[in-house]
C-alpha positions in Angstrom: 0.0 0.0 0.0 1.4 3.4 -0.9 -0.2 6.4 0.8 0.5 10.1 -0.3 1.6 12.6 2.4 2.0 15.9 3.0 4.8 17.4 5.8 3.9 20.2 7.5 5.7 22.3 10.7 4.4 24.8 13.0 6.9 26.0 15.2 9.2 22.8 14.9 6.1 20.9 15.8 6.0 18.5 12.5 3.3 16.6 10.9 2.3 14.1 8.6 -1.2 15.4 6.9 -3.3 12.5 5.0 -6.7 12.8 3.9 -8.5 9.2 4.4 -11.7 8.0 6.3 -11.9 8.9 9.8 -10.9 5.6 11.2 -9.0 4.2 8.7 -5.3 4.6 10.1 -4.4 1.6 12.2 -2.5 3.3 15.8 0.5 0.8 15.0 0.3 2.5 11.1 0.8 6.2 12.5 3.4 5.0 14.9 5.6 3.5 11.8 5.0 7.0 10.1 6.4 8.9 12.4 9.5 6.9 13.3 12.1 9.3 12.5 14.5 6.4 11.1 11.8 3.9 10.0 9.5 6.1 8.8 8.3 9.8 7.4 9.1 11.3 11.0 7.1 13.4 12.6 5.2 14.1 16.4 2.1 13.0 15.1 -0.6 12.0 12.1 -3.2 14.2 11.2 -6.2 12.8 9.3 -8.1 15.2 7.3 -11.4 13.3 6.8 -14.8 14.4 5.4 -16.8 16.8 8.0 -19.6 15.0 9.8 -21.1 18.4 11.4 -21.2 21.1 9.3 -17.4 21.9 9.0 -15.1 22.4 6.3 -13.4 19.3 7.5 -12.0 17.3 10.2 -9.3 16.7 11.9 -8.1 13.0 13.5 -4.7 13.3 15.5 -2.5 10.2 15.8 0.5 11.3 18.4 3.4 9.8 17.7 3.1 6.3 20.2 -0.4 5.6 17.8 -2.5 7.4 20.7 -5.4 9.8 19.9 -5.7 13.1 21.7 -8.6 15.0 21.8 -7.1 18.3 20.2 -3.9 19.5 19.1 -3.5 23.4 18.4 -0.6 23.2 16.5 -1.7 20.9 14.1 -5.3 22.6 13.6 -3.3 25.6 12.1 -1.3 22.8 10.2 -4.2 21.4 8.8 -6.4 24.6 8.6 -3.3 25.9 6.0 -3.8 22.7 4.1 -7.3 22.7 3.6 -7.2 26.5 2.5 -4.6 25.5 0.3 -6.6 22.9 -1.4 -9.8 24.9 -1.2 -8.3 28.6 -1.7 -10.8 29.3 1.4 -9.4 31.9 4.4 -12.0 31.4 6.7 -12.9 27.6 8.0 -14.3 25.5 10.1 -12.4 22.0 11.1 -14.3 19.8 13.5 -12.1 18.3 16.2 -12.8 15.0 19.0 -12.4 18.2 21.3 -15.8 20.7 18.8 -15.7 22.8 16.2 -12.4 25.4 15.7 -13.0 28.4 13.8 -10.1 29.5 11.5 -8.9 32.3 9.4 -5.5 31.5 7.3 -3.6 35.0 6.3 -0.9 34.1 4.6 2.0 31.6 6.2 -0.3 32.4 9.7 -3.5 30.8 10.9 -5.7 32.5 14.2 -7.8 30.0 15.8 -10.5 30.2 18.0 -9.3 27.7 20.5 -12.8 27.5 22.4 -13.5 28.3 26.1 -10.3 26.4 28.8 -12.2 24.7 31.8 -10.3 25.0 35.0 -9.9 21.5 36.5 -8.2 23.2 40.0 -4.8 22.7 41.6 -3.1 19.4 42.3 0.8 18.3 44.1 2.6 15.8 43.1 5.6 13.8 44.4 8.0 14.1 41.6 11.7 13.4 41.5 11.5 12.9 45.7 10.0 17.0 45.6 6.5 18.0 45.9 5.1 19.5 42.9 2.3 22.3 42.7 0.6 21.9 38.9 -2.6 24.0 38.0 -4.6 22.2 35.5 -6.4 23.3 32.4 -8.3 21.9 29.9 -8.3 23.5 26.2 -10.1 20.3 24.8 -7.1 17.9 26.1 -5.8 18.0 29.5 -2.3 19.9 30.5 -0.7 20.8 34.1 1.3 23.7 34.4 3.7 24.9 36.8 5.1 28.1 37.3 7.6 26.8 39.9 11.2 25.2 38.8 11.8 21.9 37.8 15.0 21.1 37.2 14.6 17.8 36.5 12.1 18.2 33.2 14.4 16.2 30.7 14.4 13.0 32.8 11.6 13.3 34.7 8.6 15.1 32.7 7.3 11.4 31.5 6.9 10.8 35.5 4.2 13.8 35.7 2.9 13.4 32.0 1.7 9.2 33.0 1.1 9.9 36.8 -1.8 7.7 37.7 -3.1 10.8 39.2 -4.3 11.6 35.7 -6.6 8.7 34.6 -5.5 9.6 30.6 -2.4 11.3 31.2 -1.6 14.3 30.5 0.6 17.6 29.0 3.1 18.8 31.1 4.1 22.5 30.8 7.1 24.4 32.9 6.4 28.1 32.9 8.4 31.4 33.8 7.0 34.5 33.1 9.9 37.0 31.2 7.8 40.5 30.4 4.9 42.0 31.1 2.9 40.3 28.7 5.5 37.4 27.8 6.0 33.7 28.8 8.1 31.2 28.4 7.4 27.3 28.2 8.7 24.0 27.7 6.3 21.0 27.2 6.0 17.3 27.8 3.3 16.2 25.2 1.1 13.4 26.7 2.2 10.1 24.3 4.8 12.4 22.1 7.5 13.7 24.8 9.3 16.7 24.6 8.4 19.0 21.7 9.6 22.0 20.2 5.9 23.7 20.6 2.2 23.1 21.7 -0.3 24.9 20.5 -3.1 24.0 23.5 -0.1 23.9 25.6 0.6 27.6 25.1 -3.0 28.2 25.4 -3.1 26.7 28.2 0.0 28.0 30.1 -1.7 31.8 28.9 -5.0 31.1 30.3 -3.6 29.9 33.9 -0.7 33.2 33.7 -3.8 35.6 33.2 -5.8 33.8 36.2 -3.2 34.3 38.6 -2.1 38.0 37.2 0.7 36.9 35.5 -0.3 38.7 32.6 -3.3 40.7 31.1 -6.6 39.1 29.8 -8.0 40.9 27.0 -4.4 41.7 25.4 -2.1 39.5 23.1 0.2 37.5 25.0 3.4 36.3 23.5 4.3 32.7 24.7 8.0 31.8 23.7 8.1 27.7 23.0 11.7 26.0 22.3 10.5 26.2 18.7 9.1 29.7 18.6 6.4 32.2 19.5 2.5 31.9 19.6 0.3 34.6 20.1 -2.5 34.0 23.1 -5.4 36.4 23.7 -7.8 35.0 26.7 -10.7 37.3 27.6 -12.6 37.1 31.3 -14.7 34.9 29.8 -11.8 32.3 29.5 -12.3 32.1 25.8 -9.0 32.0 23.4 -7.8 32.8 20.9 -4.1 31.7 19.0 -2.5 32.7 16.4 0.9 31.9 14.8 2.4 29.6 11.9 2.3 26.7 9.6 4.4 25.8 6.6 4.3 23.1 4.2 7.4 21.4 4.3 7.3 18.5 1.3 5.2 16.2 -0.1 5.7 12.6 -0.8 4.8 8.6 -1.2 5.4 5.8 1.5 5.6 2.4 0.9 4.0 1.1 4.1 4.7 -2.5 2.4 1.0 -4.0 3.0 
């Protein structure tokens, strides 16, 4: 079987884009694909599938262990560019396991409206033999943040990301604040590892620094991932917006041999 691909990035965050059936990638299939040695390479599949609810399309995430997450900001903007591309539409809708995401595409950047975070409250963990304050949000799919240092994030992340506290797992975001309106973050996706950005992570990290007074609701926030910037505006309401990039990178065939 030979399926056609197309590579995109957003912030270093890469993707395989396919347009089949909803249901028609095998978890052990989208794990192959993104085997950087084995495979295409990539932190996850993204199925583009016909829309079942009114949208423009929809969106099926494979992470990179064959796992499904319920949303995945980085590749909505990823897959909002593609289907703009292929439909030479701006504005979109792309239904999602986590509701519908209104887009607008302007040029190489896509803004998103990421839908309303629910707050899920505080937790401590014991991490690494320290105690660990997260705050968790929800932006569709489940991430704990902390604002306090963790030293340990490269070795021990995958401890707080599969913590049996957290019946699915979950992302794991480290914060600092570094201006008045400007974060930074490194992230532990849930069934990926480290990455070089999160979209819902950033989100998410925004929506918990404007809670606390860390920065402004109602005003563009800048959040600084290893990979690069996003822009995060969350209003009182807890309603958010993102904005930022997504590239094509290459198309392609691959032989999955069956």
């Amino acid at each position: 079987m030979t399926l056609s691909f197309t590579k995109y990035e957003g912030l270093g965050n890469d993707f395989v884009i396919v347009t089949l059936a909803a249901d028609a990638l095998e978890p052990a299939t989208a794990a192959r694909i993104c085997d950087r040695h084995l495979g295409v390479g990539a932190d996850g599949v993204l199925v583009v599938a016909p829309p079942v609810d009114g949208g423009d399309a929809r969106m099926v995430v494979l992470n990179a262990d064959g796992s499904r997450p319920e949303m995945c900001g980085n590749g909505l903007r990823c897959v909002a560019a593609h289907v703009s591309a292929a439909t030479g539409r701006r504005e979109l809708v792309i239904e999602t396991d986590a509701g519908k995401r209104r887009c607008v595409v302007d040029g190489d950047e896509v803004e998103i409206e990421m839908g309303r975070a629910v707050i899920e409250g505080p937790i401590e963990l014991d991490v690494a033999g320290a105690r660990l304050s997260l705050a968790r949000v929800s932006m569709g799919n489940p991430h704990a943040i902390t604002f306090e240092p963790f030293p340990t994030f490269a070795t021990d992340g995958l401890a707080v990301a599969t913590h049996p506290a957290f019946a699915s797992g979950t992302n794991f975001e480290v914060a600092r604040v570094t201006g008045p309106r400007e974060l930074e973050v490194a992230v532990w996706e849930r069934g990926v590892g480290p990455t070089l950005a999160c979209g819902t992570g950033a989100c998410a990290v925004a929506v918990e620094a404007c809670r606390t007074e860390r920065a402004p609701f109602d005003a563009p926030v800048t959040v600084r991932l290893p990979g690069g910037a996003l822009c995060i505006t969350v209003s009182r309401a807890l309603d958010v917006t993102m904005r930022g990039p997504a590239r094509r990178v290459f198309r392609g065939e691959l032989d999955l041999g069956v």
